[in-house]
DOMARKE-271812 format. One record per residue (C-alpha): y, z, x. Coordinates in Angstrom, 1 decimal, padded with zeros to 4 digits, m for minus. Layout:
<recs>
<rec <Y, Z, X>> ...
</recs>
This chain:
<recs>
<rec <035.0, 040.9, 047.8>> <rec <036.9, 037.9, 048.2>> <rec <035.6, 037.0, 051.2>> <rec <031.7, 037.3, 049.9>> <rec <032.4, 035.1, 047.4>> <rec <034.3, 032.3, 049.5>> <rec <031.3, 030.9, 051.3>> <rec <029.7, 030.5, 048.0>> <rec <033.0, 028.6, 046.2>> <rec <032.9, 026.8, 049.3>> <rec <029.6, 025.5, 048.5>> <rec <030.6, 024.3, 045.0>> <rec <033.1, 022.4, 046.0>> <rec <030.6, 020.4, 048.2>> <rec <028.3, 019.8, 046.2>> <rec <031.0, 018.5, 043.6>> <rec <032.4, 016.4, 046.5>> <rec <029.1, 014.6, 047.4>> <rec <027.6, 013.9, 043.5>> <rec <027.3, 010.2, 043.3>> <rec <030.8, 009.0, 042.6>> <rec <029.9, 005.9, 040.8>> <rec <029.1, 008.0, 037.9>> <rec <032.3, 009.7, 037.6>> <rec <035.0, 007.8, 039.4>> <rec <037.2, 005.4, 037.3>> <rec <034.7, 002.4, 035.7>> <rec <034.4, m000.7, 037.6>> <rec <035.7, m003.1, 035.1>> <rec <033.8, m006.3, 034.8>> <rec <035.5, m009.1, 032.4>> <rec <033.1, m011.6, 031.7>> <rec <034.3, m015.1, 030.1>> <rec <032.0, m018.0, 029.1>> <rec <032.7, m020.9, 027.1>> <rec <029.6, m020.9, 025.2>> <rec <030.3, m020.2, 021.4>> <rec <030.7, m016.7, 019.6>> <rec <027.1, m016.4, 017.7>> <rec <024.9, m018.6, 020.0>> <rec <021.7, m017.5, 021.2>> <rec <023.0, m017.3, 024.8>> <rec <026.1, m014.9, 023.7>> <rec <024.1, m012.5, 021.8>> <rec <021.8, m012.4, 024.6>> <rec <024.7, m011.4, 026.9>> <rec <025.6, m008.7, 024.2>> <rec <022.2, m007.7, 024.7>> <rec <022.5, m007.5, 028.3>> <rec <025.9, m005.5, 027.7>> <rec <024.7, m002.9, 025.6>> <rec <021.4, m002.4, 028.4>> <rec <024.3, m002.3, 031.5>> <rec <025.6, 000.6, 028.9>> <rec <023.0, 002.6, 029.2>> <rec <022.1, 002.3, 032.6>> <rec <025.7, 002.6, 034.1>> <rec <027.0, 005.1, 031.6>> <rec <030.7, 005.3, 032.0>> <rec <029.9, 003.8, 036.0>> <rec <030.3, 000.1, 034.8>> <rec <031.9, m001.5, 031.4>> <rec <031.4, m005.0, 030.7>> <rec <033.4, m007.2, 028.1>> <rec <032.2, m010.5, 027.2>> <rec <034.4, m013.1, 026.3>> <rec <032.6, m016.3, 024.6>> <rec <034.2, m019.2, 022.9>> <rec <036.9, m019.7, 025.3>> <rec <038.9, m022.6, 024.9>> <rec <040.5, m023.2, 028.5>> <rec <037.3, m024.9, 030.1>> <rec <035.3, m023.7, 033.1>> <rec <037.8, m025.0, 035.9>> <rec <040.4, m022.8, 034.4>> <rec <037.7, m019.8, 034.1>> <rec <037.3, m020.4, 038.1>> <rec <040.8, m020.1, 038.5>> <rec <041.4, m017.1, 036.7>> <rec <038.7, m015.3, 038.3>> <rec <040.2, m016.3, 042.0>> <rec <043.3, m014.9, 040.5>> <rec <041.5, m011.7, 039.1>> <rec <042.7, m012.1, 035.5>> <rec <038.8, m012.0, 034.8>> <rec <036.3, m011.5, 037.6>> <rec <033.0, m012.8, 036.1>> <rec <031.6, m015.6, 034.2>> <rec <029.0, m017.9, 033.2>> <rec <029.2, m021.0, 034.0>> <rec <027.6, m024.4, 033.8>> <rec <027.1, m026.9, 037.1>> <rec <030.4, m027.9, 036.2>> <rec <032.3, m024.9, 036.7>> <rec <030.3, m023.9, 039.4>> <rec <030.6, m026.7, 041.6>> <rec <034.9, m025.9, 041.6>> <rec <033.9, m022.9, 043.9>> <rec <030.7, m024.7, 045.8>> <rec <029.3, m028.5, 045.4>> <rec <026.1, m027.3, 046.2>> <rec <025.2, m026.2, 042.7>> <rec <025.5, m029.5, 040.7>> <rec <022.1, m030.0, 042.0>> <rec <020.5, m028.7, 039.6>> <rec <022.6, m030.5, 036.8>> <rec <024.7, m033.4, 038.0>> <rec <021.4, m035.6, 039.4>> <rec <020.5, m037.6, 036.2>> <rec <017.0, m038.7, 035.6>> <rec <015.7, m036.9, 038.8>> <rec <013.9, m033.6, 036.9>> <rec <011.1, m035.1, 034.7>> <rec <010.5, m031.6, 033.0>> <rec <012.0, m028.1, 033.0>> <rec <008.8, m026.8, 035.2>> <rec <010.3, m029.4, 038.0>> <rec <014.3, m027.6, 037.4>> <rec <012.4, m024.1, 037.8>> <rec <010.5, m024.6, 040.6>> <rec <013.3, m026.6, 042.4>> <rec <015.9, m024.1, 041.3>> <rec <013.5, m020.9, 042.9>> <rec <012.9, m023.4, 046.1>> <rec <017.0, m023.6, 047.0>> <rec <018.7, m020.8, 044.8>> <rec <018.4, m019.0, 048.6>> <rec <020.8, m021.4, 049.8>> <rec <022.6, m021.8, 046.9>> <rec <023.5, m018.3, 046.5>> <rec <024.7, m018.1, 049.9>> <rec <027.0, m020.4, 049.5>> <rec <028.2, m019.2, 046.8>> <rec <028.2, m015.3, 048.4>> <rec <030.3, m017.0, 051.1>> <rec <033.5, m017.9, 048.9>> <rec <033.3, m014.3, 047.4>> <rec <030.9, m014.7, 043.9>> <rec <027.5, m013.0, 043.6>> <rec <025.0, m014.9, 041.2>> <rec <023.6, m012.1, 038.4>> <rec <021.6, m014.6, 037.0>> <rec <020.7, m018.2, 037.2>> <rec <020.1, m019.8, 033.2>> <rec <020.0, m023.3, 031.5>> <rec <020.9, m024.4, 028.3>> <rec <019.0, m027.4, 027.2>> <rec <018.6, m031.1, 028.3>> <rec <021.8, m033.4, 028.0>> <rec <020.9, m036.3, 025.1>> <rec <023.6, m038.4, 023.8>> <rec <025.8, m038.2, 020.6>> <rec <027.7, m041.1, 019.3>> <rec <029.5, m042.7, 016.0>> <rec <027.3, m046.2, 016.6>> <rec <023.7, m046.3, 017.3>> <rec <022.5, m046.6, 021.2>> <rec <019.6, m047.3, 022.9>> <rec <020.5, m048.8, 026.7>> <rec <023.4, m048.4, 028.8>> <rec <025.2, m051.5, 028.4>> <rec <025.3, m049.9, 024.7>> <rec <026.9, m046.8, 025.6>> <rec <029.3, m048.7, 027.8>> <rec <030.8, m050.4, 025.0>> <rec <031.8, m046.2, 023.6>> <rec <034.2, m044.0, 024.7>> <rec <032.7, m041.3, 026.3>> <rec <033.5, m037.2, 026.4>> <rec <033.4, m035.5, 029.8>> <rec <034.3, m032.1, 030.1>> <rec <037.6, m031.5, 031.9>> <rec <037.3, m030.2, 035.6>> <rec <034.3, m033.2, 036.6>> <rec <036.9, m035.5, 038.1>> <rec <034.6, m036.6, 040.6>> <rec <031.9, m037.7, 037.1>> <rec <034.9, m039.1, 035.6>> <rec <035.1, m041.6, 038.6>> <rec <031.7, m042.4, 039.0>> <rec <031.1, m043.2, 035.4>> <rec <033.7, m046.0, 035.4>> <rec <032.6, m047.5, 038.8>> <rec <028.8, m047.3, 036.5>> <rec <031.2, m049.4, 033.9>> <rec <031.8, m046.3, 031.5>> <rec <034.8, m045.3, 029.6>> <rec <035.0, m042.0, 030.2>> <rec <037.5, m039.6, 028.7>> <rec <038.5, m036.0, 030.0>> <rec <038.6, m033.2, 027.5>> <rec <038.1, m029.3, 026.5>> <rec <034.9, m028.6, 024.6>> <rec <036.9, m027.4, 021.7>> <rec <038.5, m030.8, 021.7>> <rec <035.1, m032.4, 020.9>> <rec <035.3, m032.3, 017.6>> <rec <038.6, m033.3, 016.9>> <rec <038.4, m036.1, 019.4>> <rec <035.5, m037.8, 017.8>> <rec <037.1, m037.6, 014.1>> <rec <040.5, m039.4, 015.5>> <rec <038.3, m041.6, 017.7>> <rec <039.6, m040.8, 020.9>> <rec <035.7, m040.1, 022.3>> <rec <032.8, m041.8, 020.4>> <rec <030.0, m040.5, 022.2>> <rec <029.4, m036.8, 023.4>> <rec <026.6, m035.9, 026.2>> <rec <025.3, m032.5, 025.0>> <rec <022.4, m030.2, 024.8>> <rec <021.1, m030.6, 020.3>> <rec <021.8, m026.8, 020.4>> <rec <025.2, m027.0, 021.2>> <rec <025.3, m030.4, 018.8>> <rec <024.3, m028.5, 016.2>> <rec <026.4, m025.6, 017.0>> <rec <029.7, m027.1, 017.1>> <rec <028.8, m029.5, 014.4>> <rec <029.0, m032.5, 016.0>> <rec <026.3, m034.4, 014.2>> <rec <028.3, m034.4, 011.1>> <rec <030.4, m037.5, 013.1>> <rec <028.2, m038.1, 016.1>> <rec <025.4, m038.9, 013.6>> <rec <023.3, m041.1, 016.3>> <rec <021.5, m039.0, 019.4>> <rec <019.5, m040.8, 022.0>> <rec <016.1, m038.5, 022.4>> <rec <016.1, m038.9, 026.7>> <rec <016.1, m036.3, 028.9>> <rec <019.2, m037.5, 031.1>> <rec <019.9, m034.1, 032.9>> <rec <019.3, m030.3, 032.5>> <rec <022.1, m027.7, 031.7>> <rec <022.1, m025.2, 034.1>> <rec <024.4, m022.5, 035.4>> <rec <024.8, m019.2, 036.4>> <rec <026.6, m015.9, 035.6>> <rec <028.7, m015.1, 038.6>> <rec <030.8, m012.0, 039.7>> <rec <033.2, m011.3, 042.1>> <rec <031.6, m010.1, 045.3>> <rec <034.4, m007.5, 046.1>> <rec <034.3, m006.3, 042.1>> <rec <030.7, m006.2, 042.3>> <rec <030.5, m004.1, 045.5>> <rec <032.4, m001.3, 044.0>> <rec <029.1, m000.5, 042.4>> <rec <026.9, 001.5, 043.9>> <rec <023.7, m000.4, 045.4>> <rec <021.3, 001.7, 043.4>> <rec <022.8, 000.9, 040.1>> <rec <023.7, m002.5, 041.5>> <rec <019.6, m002.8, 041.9>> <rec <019.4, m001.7, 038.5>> <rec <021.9, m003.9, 036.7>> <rec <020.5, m006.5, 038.3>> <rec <017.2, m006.3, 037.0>> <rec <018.8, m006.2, 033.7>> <rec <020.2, m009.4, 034.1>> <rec <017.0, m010.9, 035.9>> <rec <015.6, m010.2, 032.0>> <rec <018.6, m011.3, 030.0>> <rec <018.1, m014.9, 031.9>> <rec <014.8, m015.4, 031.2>> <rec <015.1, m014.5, 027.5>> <rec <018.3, m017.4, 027.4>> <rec <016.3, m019.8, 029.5>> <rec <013.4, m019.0, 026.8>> <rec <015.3, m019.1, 023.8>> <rec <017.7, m022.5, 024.8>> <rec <014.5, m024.3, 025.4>> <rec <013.3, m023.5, 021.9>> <rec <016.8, m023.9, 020.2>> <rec <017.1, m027.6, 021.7>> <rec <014.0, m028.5, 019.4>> <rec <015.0, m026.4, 016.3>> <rec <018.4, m028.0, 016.8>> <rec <016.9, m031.7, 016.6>> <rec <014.5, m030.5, 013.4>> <rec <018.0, m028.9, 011.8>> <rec <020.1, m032.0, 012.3>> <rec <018.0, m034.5, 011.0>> <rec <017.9, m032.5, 007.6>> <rec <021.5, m033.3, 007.9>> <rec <021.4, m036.8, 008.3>> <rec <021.0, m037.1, 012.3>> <rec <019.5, m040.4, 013.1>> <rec <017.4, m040.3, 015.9>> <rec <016.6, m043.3, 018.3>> <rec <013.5, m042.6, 020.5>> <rec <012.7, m043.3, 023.8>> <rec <010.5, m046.3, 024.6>> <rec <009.5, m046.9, 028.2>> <rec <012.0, m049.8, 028.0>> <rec <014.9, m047.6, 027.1>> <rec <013.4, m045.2, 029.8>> <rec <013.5, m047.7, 032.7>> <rec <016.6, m048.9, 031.9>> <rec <018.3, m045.3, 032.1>> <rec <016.4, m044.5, 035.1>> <rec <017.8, m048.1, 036.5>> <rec <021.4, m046.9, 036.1>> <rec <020.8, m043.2, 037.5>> <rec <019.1, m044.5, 040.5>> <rec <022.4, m047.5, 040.2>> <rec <024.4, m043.7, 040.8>> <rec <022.8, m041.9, 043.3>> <rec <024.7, m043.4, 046.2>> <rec <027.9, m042.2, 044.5>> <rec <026.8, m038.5, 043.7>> <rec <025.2, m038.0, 046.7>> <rec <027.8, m036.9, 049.2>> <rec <030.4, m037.5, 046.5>> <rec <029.5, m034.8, 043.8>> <rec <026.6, m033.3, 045.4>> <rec <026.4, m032.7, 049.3>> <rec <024.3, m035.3, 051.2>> <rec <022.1, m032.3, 052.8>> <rec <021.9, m030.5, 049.0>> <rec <021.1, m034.0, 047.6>> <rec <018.3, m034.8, 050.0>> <rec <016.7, m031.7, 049.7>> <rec <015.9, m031.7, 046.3>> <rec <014.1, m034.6, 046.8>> <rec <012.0, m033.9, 049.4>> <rec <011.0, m030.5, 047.6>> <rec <009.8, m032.6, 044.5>> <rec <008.1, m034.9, 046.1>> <rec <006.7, m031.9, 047.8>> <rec <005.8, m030.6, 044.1>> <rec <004.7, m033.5, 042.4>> <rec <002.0, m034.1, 045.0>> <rec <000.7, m031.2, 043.7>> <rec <001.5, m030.9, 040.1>> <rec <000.4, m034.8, 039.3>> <rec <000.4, m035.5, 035.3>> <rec <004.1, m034.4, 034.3>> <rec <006.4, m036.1, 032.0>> <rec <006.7, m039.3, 033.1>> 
</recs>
């Protein structure tokens, strides 16, 4: 009898052995940090995300989300090269501390005239961009943005020379910005995000470079009570995960995850773009005083980016990078004539 019934256990256990093992081994642990603050738009969208990987993966994959932290993105890059966390989402800043190539889409002031010029030339070189990236062991989940970069400050500003005459926050890990803006005649200081706020009550920084929904959010427009409207760079980044973390997954639920986070990007790309303006509306009910852009105030801006392009390019963006933004819009604008000007 026991022989009859051997062929039959012997089946069992095969089957058992070749069920998908990504549903039942240990989870694949992914730790996800972020400095963007607890209750933003952009967090509870990566909650959202969370719970959706939940239901996909099932026990397969568990993802923790850490927002609000305080150590800055060059320490978050650090960590995960250490494997204390192993995912993260990250501006240009942070990014560029694993490859250069990325600050291309946020460190080229006054190049993008709208966010339908950073989309398209985002989609034209994300190809080469995420292969970089690939190749020092971080696969991209998603690219996003959060808002365009207008300036804070204690005093009223308009130009330039005014801003020169301030003391200016840079967020730690951009040594490479924090030399170009004193060759530019700036006087820029180095510090955490969470220092912001602090710094501009004891006067150690008197104007901040921020998106209006991260203004608003951290409440710096109850010091910072004067914001320059102009456009003077997106915010953009990317979600990044270890490749050899990420690989542990199979590529079916990989393909699935990822489409998840395909959708959680647009809806934070969707929703920063709105908050920037709701932001503005918000503050000046609180006594932000804005100064508007004139084409004056425009051309002198654009005077000083164009004054910084021979430092960034090769210095924080790579020459070849650099050069082929430009070429793809001028490629776009000969097509697309009539955007912001």
């Amino acid at each position: 009898m026991k022989c009859r019934f051997l062929p039959a256990s012997l089946a069992l256990a095969l089957m058992v052995g070749v069920m998908p093992a990504a549903r039942s081994a240990v989870p694949v642990e992914i730790k996800l940090a972020t400095i963007l603050p607890v209750g933003t738009s952009g967090h509870q969208s990566l909650m959202e995300m969370r719970a959706a990987w939940q239901k996909a993966a099932g026990p397969a994959v568990k993802l923790t989300i850490y927002a609000g932290m305080a150590e800055g993105e060059a320490l978050l890059v650090k960590k995960m090269r250490a494997r204390q966390i192993n995912a993260a989402l990250l501006t240009a800043v942070g990014l560029s501390e694993i490859d250069r190539s990325v600050s291309s889409l946020q460190l080229m002031p006054m190049v993008f005239r709208d966010w339908r010029e950073v989309d398209y030339v985002r989609e034209k070189i994300r190809g080469e961009l995420e292969s970089r990236l690939r190749a020092k062991g971080f696969e991209v989940l998603f690219w996003g943005d959060a808002g365009w970069v207008r300036y804070f400050s204690k005093e009223p500003g308009a130009t330039p020379d005014d801003y020169k005459k301030m003391k200016l926050f840079v967020l730690s890990g951009g040594s490479r910005e924090m030399e170009s803006f004193r060759e530019l005649g700036f006087q820029p200081v180095s510090l955490e995000m969470e220092q912001i706020l602090p710094g501009l009550t004891t006067g150690m920084v008197t104007t901040v470079p921020v998106p209006p929904f991260l203004a608003n959010a951290l409440q710096i427009n109850r010091v910072a009570r004067y914001m320059l409207d102009l456009n003077w760079a997106p915010v953009v980044g990317a979600a990044i995960v270890r490749r050899d973390v990420w690989e542990k997954i199979s590529p079916e639920l990989r393909a699935e995850l990822q489409t998840i986070a395909t959708a959680a990007a647009e809806k934070i790309r969707k929703q920063s773009r709105a908050e920037d303006d709701d932001a503005i509306v918000a503050m000046k009910k609180n006594g932000l005083v804005v100064q508007a852009e004139t084409p004056a105030i425009r051309a002198a801006w654009q005077a000083l980016a164009e004054q910084a392009y021979p430092m960034i390019r090769g210095r924080i963006v790579p020459a070849e990078i650099f050069d082929q933004v430009q070429r793809v819009l001028v490629d776009y604008r000969a097509t697309h004539p009539g955007g912001a000007p």
